[in-house]
C-alpha positions in Angstrom: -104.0 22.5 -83.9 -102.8 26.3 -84.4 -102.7 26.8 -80.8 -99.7 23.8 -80.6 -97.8 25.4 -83.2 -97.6 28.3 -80.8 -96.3 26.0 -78.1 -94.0 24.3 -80.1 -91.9 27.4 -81.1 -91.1 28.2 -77.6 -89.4 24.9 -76.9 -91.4 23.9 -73.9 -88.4 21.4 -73.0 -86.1 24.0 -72.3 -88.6 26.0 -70.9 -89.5 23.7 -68.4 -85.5 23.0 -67.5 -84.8 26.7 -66.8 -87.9 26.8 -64.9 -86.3 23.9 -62.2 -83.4 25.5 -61.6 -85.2 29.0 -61.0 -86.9 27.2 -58.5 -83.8 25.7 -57.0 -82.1 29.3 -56.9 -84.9 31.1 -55.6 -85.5 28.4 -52.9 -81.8 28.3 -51.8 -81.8 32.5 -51.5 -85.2 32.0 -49.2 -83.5 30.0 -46.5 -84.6 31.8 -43.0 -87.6 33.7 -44.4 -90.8 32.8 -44.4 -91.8 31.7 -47.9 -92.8 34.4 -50.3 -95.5 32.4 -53.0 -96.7 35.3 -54.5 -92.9 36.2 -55.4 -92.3 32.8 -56.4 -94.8 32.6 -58.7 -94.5 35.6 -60.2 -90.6 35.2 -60.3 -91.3 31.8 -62.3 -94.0 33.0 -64.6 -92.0 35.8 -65.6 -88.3 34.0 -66.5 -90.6 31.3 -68.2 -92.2 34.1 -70.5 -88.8 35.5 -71.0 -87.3 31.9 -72.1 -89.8 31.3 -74.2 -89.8 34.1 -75.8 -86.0 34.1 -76.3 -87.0 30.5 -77.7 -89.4 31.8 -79.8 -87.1 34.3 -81.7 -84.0 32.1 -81.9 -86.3 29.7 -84.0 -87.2 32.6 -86.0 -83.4 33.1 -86.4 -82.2 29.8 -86.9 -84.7 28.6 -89.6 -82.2 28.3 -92.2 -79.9 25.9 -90.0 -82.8 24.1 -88.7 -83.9 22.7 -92.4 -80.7 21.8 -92.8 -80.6 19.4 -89.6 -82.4 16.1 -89.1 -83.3 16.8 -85.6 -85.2 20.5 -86.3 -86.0 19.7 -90.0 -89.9 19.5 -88.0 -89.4 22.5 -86.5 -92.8 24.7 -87.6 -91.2 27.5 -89.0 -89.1 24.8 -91.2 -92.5 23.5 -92.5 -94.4 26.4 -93.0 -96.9 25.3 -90.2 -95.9 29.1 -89.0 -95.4 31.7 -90.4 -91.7 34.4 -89.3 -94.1 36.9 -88.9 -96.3 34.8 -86.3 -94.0 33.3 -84.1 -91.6 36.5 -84.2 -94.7 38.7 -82.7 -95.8 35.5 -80.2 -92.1 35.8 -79.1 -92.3 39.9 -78.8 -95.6 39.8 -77.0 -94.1 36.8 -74.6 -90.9 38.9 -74.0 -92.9 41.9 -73.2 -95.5 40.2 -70.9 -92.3 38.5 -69.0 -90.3 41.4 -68.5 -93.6 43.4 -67.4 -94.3 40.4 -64.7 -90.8 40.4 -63.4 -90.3 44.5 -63.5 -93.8 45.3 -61.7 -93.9 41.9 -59.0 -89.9 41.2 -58.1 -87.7 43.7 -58.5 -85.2 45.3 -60.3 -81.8 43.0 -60.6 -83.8 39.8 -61.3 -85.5 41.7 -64.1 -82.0 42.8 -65.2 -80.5 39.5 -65.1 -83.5 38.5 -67.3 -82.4 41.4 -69.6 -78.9 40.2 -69.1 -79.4 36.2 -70.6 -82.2 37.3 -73.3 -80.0 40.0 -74.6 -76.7 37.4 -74.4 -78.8 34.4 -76.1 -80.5 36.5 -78.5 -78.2 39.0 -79.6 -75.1 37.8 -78.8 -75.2 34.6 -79.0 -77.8 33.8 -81.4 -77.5 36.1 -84.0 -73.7 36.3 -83.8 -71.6 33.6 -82.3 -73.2 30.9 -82.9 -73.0 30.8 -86.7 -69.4 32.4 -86.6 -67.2 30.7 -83.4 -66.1 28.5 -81.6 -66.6 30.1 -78.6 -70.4 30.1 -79.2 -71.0 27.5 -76.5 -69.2 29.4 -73.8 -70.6 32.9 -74.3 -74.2 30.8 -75.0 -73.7 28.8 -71.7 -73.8 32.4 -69.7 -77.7 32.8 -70.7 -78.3 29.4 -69.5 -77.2 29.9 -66.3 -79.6 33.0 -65.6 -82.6 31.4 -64.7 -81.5 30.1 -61.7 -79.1 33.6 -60.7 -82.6 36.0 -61.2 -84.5 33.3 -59.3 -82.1 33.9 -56.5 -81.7 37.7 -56.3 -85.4 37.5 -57.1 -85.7 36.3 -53.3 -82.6 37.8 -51.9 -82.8 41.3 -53.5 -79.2 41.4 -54.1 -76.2 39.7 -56.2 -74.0 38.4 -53.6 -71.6 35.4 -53.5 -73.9 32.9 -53.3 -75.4 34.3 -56.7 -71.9 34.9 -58.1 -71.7 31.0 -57.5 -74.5 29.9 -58.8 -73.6 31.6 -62.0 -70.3 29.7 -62.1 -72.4 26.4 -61.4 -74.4 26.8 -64.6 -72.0 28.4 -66.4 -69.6 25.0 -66.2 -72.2 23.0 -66.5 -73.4 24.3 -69.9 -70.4 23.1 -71.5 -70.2 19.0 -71.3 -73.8 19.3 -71.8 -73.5 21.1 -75.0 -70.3 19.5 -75.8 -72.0 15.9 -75.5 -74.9 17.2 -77.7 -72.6 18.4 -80.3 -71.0 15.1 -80.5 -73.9 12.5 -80.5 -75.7 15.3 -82.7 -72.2 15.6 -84.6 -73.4 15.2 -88.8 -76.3 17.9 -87.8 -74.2 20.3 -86.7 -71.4 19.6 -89.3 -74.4 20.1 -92.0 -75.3 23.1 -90.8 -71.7 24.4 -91.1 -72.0 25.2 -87.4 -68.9 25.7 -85.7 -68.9 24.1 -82.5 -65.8 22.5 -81.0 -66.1 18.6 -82.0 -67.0 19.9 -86.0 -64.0 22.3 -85.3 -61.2 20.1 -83.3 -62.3 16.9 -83.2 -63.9 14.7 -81.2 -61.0 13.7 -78.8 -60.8 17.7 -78.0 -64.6 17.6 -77.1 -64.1 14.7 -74.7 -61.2 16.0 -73.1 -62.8 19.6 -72.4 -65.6 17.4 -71.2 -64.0 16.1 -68.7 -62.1 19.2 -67.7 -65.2 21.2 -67.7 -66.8 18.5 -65.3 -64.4 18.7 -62.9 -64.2 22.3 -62.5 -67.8 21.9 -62.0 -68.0 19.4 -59.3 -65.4 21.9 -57.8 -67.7 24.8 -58.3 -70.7 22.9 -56.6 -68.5 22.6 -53.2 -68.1 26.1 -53.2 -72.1 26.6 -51.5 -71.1 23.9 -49.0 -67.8 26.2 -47.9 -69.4 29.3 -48.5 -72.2 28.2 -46.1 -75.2 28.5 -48.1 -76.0 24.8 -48.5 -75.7 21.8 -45.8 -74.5 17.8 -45.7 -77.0 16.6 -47.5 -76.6 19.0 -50.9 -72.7 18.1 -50.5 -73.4 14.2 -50.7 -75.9 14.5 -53.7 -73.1 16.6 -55.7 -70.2 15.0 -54.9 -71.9 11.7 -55.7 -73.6 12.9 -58.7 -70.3 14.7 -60.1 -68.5 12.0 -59.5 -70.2 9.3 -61.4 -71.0 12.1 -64.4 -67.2 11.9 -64.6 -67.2 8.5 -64.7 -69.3 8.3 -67.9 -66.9 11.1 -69.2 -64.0 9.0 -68.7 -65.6 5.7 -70.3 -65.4 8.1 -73.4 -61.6 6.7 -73.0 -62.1 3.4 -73.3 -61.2 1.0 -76.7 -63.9 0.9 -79.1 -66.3 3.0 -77.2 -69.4 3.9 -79.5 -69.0 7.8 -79.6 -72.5 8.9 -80.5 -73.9 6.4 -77.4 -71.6 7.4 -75.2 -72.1 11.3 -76.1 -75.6 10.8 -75.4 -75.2 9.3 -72.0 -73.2 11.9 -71.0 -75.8 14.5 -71.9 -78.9 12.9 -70.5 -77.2 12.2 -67.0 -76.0 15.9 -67.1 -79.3 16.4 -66.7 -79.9 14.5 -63.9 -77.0 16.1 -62.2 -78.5 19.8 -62.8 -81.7 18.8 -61.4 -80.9 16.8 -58.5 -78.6 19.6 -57.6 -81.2 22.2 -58.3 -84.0 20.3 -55.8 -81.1 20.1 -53.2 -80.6 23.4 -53.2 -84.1 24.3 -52.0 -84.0 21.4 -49.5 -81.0 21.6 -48.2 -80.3 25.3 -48.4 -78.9 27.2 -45.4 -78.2 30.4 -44.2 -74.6 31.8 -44.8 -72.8 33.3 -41.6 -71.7 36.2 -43.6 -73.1 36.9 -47.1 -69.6 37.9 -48.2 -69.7 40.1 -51.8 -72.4 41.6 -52.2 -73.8 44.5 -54.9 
Protein backbone atom coordinates (compact mmCIF):
# COMPACT_ATOMS: atom_id res chain seq x y z
CA UNK A 1 0.00 0.00 0.00
CA UNK A 2 1.31 3.69 -0.79
CA UNK A 3 0.41 4.78 2.65
CA UNK A 4 3.23 2.03 4.11
CA UNK A 5 5.77 3.25 1.89
CA UNK A 6 5.35 6.50 3.76
CA UNK A 7 5.79 4.76 7.01
CA UNK A 8 8.55 2.77 6.09
CA UNK A 9 10.89 5.82 5.19
CA UNK A 10 10.67 7.15 8.52
CA UNK A 11 12.11 4.12 10.27
CA UNK A 12 9.39 3.53 12.69
CA UNK A 13 11.96 1.39 14.78
CA UNK A 14 14.06 4.13 15.62
CA UNK A 15 11.24 6.24 15.93
CA UNK A 16 9.73 4.29 18.45
CA UNK A 17 13.25 3.97 20.49
CA UNK A 18 13.77 7.68 20.78
CA UNK A 19 10.28 7.99 21.70
CA UNK A 20 11.03 5.63 25.16
CA UNK A 21 13.68 7.43 26.27
CA UNK A 22 11.80 10.90 25.77
CA UNK A 23 9.44 9.52 27.92
CA UNK A 24 12.00 8.38 30.47
CA UNK A 25 13.67 12.00 30.39
CA UNK A 26 10.64 13.87 30.59
CA UNK A 27 9.27 11.67 33.42
CA UNK A 28 12.52 11.87 35.47
CA UNK A 29 12.47 16.11 35.10
CA UNK A 30 8.64 15.76 36.42
CA UNK A 31 9.48 14.35 39.77
CA UNK A 32 7.49 16.66 42.48
CA UNK A 33 4.97 18.17 40.06
CA UNK A 34 1.90 17.15 39.28
CA UNK A 35 1.87 15.50 35.95
CA UNK A 36 1.65 17.70 32.90
CA UNK A 37 -0.30 15.15 29.99
CA UNK A 38 -0.99 17.73 27.78
CA UNK A 39 2.91 18.58 27.75
CA UNK A 40 3.77 15.12 27.51
CA UNK A 41 1.93 14.43 24.71
CA UNK A 42 2.65 17.19 22.83
CA UNK A 43 6.43 16.92 23.91
CA UNK A 44 6.34 13.25 22.44
CA UNK A 45 4.34 13.95 19.21
CA UNK A 46 6.58 16.57 18.42
CA UNK A 47 10.41 14.81 18.88
CA UNK A 48 8.67 11.81 17.05
CA UNK A 49 7.75 14.10 14.02
CA UNK A 50 11.13 15.51 14.17
CA UNK A 51 12.89 11.87 14.15
CA UNK A 52 11.04 10.89 11.62
CA UNK A 53 11.53 13.36 9.63
CA UNK A 54 15.30 13.43 10.17
CA UNK A 55 14.65 9.64 9.12
CA UNK A 56 12.93 10.40 6.34
CA UNK A 57 15.71 12.69 4.76
CA UNK A 58 18.72 10.66 5.71
CA UNK A 59 17.12 7.78 3.61
CA UNK A 60 16.78 10.34 0.86
CA UNK A 61 20.58 10.91 1.51
CA UNK A 62 21.81 7.59 1.89
CA UNK A 63 20.18 5.91 -1.19
CA UNK A 64 23.22 5.22 -2.85
CA UNK A 65 24.87 3.36 0.27
CA UNK A 66 21.67 1.71 0.96
CA UNK A 67 21.69 -0.39 -2.55
CA UNK A 68 24.81 -1.16 -1.95
CA UNK A 69 24.06 -3.02 1.52
CA UNK A 70 22.19 -6.29 2.09
CA UNK A 71 20.29 -5.07 4.98
CA UNK A 72 18.73 -1.62 3.25
CA UNK A 73 18.96 -3.04 -0.39
CA UNK A 74 14.64 -3.09 0.45
CA UNK A 75 14.73 0.19 1.57
CA UNK A 76 11.80 2.08 -0.78
CA UNK A 77 13.70 4.62 -2.12
CA UNK A 78 16.34 1.66 -3.19
CA UNK A 79 13.43 0.04 -5.11
CA UNK A 80 11.72 2.74 -6.64
CA UNK A 81 8.58 2.00 -4.49
CA UNK A 82 9.18 6.00 -3.69
CA UNK A 83 10.10 8.32 -5.37
CA UNK A 84 13.40 11.36 -3.76
CA UNK A 85 10.99 13.79 -4.38
CA UNK A 86 8.18 12.04 -2.25
CA UNK A 87 9.76 11.08 0.76
CA UNK A 88 12.08 14.24 0.77
CA UNK A 89 8.70 16.57 0.93
CA UNK A 90 6.98 13.77 3.56
CA UNK A 91 10.15 14.44 5.59
CA UNK A 92 9.98 18.43 5.12
CA UNK A 93 6.29 18.58 5.96
CA UNK A 94 7.05 16.05 9.10
CA UNK A 95 9.94 18.37 10.16
CA UNK A 96 7.83 21.38 9.91
CA UNK A 97 4.75 19.88 11.69
CA UNK A 98 7.29 18.71 14.67
CA UNK A 99 9.06 21.71 15.14
CA UNK A 100 5.53 23.76 14.98
CA UNK A 101 4.13 21.17 17.86
CA UNK A 102 7.14 21.56 20.03
CA UNK A 103 7.72 25.55 19.41
CA UNK A 104 3.87 26.49 20.02
CA UNK A 105 2.97 23.60 23.12
CA UNK A 106 6.57 23.22 25.22
CA UNK A 107 8.84 25.75 25.01
CA UNK A 108 11.68 27.15 23.64
CA UNK A 109 15.03 24.93 24.65
CA UNK A 110 13.33 21.61 24.07
CA UNK A 111 12.44 22.93 20.56
CA UNK A 112 16.13 23.97 20.37
CA UNK A 113 17.52 20.83 21.41
CA UNK A 114 15.25 19.33 18.67
CA UNK A 115 16.94 21.82 16.24
CA UNK A 116 20.18 20.91 17.92
CA UNK A 117 20.09 16.69 16.99
CA UNK A 118 18.07 17.24 13.55
CA UNK A 119 20.65 19.70 12.40
CA UNK A 120 23.72 17.32 13.92
CA UNK A 121 22.13 14.08 12.28
CA UNK A 122 21.15 15.62 9.14
CA UNK A 123 23.74 18.04 8.41
CA UNK A 124 26.44 17.07 10.14
CA UNK A 125 26.37 13.88 10.53
CA UNK A 126 24.52 12.60 7.61
CA UNK A 127 25.63 14.44 4.86
CA UNK A 128 29.21 14.88 6.07
CA UNK A 129 30.81 12.54 8.51
CA UNK A 130 29.42 9.70 7.97
CA UNK A 131 30.65 8.95 4.40
CA UNK A 132 34.05 10.70 5.23
CA UNK A 133 35.28 9.69 9.10
CA UNK A 134 35.84 7.82 11.50
CA UNK A 135 34.58 9.87 13.95
CA UNK A 136 31.07 9.63 12.39
CA UNK A 137 29.72 7.51 15.18
CA UNK A 138 30.73 9.91 17.93
CA UNK A 139 29.48 13.18 16.45
CA UNK A 140 26.22 10.85 15.18
CA UNK A 141 25.84 9.49 18.79
CA UNK A 142 25.14 13.34 20.01
CA UNK A 143 21.75 13.38 17.95
CA UNK A 144 20.81 10.17 19.52
CA UNK A 145 20.96 11.30 22.75
CA UNK A 146 18.47 14.37 22.24
CA UNK A 147 15.34 12.83 22.53
CA UNK A 148 15.58 12.02 25.94
CA UNK A 149 17.62 15.78 26.96
CA UNK A 150 14.38 17.92 25.11
CA UNK A 151 12.02 15.49 26.79
CA UNK A 152 13.61 16.56 30.03
CA UNK A 153 13.93 20.41 29.69
CA UNK A 154 10.57 19.90 28.00
CA UNK A 155 9.28 19.40 31.68
CA UNK A 156 11.81 21.21 33.63
CA UNK A 157 12.18 24.33 31.42
CA UNK A 158 15.71 24.50 31.84
CA UNK A 159 19.19 22.67 30.94
CA UNK A 160 20.61 21.84 34.27
CA UNK A 161 22.87 18.97 35.54
CA UNK A 162 20.55 16.48 35.48
CA UNK A 163 20.06 17.25 31.58
CA UNK A 164 23.84 17.74 31.18
CA UNK A 165 23.82 14.00 32.42
CA UNK A 166 21.45 12.63 30.62
CA UNK A 167 23.24 13.79 27.54
CA UNK A 168 26.42 12.02 28.69
CA UNK A 169 24.23 8.79 29.35
CA UNK A 170 23.16 8.65 25.68
CA UNK A 171 25.96 9.94 24.36
CA UNK A 172 28.20 6.80 25.76
CA UNK A 173 25.77 4.66 25.10
CA UNK A 174 25.56 5.29 21.28
CA UNK A 175 28.93 3.97 20.82
CA UNK A 176 29.04 0.03 21.79
CA UNK A 177 25.64 0.02 20.25
CA UNK A 178 26.88 1.34 17.04
CA UNK A 179 30.15 -0.28 17.35
CA UNK A 180 28.39 -3.85 17.81
CA UNK A 181 26.28 -2.99 14.74
CA UNK A 182 29.17 -2.15 12.65
CA UNK A 183 30.72 -5.43 13.49
CA UNK A 184 27.94 -8.03 13.08
CA UNK A 185 26.87 -5.71 10.10
CA UNK A 186 30.75 -5.58 9.16
CA UNK A 187 30.68 -6.75 4.92
CA UNK A 188 27.65 -4.09 4.61
CA UNK A 189 29.41 -1.36 5.90
CA UNK A 190 32.84 -2.45 4.27
CA UNK A 191 30.62 -2.47 0.82
CA UNK A 192 29.48 0.65 1.24
CA UNK A 193 33.01 2.02 1.62
CA UNK A 194 31.77 3.45 4.99
CA UNK A 195 34.21 4.31 7.37
CA UNK A 196 33.40 3.22 10.68
CA UNK A 197 35.92 2.05 13.18
CA UNK A 198 35.86 -1.94 12.81
CA UNK A 199 36.11 -1.36 8.50
CA UNK A 200 38.83 1.23 9.66
CA UNK A 201 41.00 -0.49 12.63
CA UNK A 202 39.84 -3.67 12.95
CA UNK A 203 37.78 -5.58 14.79
CA UNK A 204 39.88 -6.08 18.07
CA UNK A 205 39.89 -2.04 18.23
CA UNK A 206 35.98 -2.12 18.07
CA UNK A 207 35.82 -4.55 20.88
CA UNK A 208 38.12 -2.90 23.02
CA UNK A 209 36.45 0.73 22.65
CA UNK A 210 33.36 -1.36 23.34
CA UNK A 211 34.21 -2.17 26.38
CA UNK A 212 35.76 1.09 27.32
CA UNK A 213 32.86 2.97 26.18
CA UNK A 214 30.66 0.64 28.41
CA UNK A 215 32.29 1.33 31.36
CA UNK A 216 32.41 4.95 31.18
CA UNK A 217 28.77 4.48 30.72
CA UNK A 218 27.86 2.39 33.65
CA UNK A 219 29.90 5.27 35.37
CA UNK A 220 27.84 7.98 33.81
CA UNK A 221 24.45 6.24 34.92
CA UNK A 222 25.71 6.56 38.81
CA UNK A 223 26.12 10.04 38.28
CA UNK A 224 21.81 10.61 38.77
CA UNK A 225 22.01 8.41 41.76
CA UNK A 226 24.91 10.96 43.36
CA UNK A 227 23.55 13.86 41.85
CA UNK A 228 20.17 13.08 43.54
CA UNK A 229 17.85 12.89 40.74
CA UNK A 230 17.14 9.18 40.83
CA UNK A 231 16.74 6.69 43.95
CA UNK A 232 17.84 2.86 45.09
CA UNK A 233 15.88 1.24 42.89
CA UNK A 234 17.22 3.05 39.34
CA UNK A 235 20.91 2.42 40.90
CA UNK A 236 20.27 -1.51 41.23
CA UNK A 237 18.69 -1.84 37.63
CA UNK A 238 21.86 0.04 36.16
CA UNK A 239 24.44 -1.23 37.99
CA UNK A 240 23.06 -4.74 37.26
CA UNK A 241 22.19 -4.06 33.79
CA UNK A 242 25.79 -2.41 33.07
CA UNK A 243 27.37 -4.96 34.56
CA UNK A 244 26.24 -7.95 32.72
CA UNK A 245 26.28 -5.75 29.24
CA UNK A 246 30.00 -5.78 30.06
CA UNK A 247 30.00 -9.18 30.54
CA UNK A 248 28.85 -9.97 27.00
CA UNK A 249 31.54 -7.29 25.96
CA UNK A 250 34.18 -9.14 27.62
CA UNK A 251 33.13 -12.79 26.18
CA UNK A 252 34.09 -10.93 22.89
CA UNK A 253 37.67 -12.03 24.51
CA UNK A 254 37.26 -15.41 24.70
CA UNK A 255 39.05 -18.30 22.17
CA UNK A 256 37.14 -18.86 19.16
CA UNK A 257 34.26 -16.55 19.86
CA UNK A 258 31.94 -16.17 16.72
CA UNK A 259 32.41 -12.33 16.06
CA UNK A 260 29.26 -11.56 14.16
CA UNK A 261 27.03 -13.58 17.13
CA UNK A 262 28.70 -12.14 19.63
CA UNK A 263 28.49 -8.48 18.05
CA UNK A 264 24.85 -9.02 17.79
CA UNK A 265 24.29 -9.89 21.38
CA UNK A 266 26.00 -7.07 22.39
CA UNK A 267 23.76 -4.78 20.39
CA UNK A 268 20.34 -6.27 21.21
CA UNK A 269 21.08 -6.28 25.09
CA UNK A 270 22.22 -2.63 24.64
CA UNK A 271 18.99 -2.23 24.08
CA UNK A 272 17.63 -3.60 26.84
CA UNK A 273 19.90 -1.69 29.05
CA UNK A 274 18.68 1.87 27.41
CA UNK A 275 15.26 0.91 28.00
CA UNK A 276 15.21 -0.52 31.38
CA UNK A 277 17.13 2.49 32.38
CA UNK A 278 14.83 4.84 30.53
CA UNK A 279 11.50 3.22 32.53
CA UNK A 280 13.57 3.55 35.74
CA UNK A 281 14.02 6.91 35.32
CA UNK A 282 10.36 7.76 35.40
CA UNK A 283 9.73 5.33 38.20
CA UNK A 284 12.25 5.85 40.22
CA UNK A 285 13.06 9.53 39.69
CA UNK A 286 13.60 11.98 42.51
CA UNK A 287 13.90 15.37 43.36
CA UNK A 288 17.59 16.77 43.57
CA UNK A 289 18.38 18.87 46.80
CA UNK A 290 20.08 21.40 44.70
CA UNK A 291 19.64 21.52 40.90
CA UNK A 292 23.38 22.46 40.63
CA UNK A 293 24.25 23.95 36.85
CA UNK A 294 21.75 25.30 35.40
CA UNK A 295 21.15 27.67 31.99
Amino acid sequence: MKLSRYFQVTKPGITGGNLIATFGGFLLASQGHALDWGLMLATAIGLSLVVASGCAINNCIDRDIDSRMARTQKRVLVTGAMSVRAAFAHGLVLGLAGFATLAIWTNALATACAAFGYFIYVGVYSLWMKRRSVYGTVVGSLSGAVPPVAGYCAASGRFDTGALILLLMFCLWQMPHSYAIAIFRFKDYEAAQIPVLPVVRGISEAKRQIVLYILAFAAATVLLVVGGYAGYGYLAVAVATSLWWLKMALAGYQPAVDDRRWARQVFLFSTVTISALSVMMAIDGQVPAHVGWVL
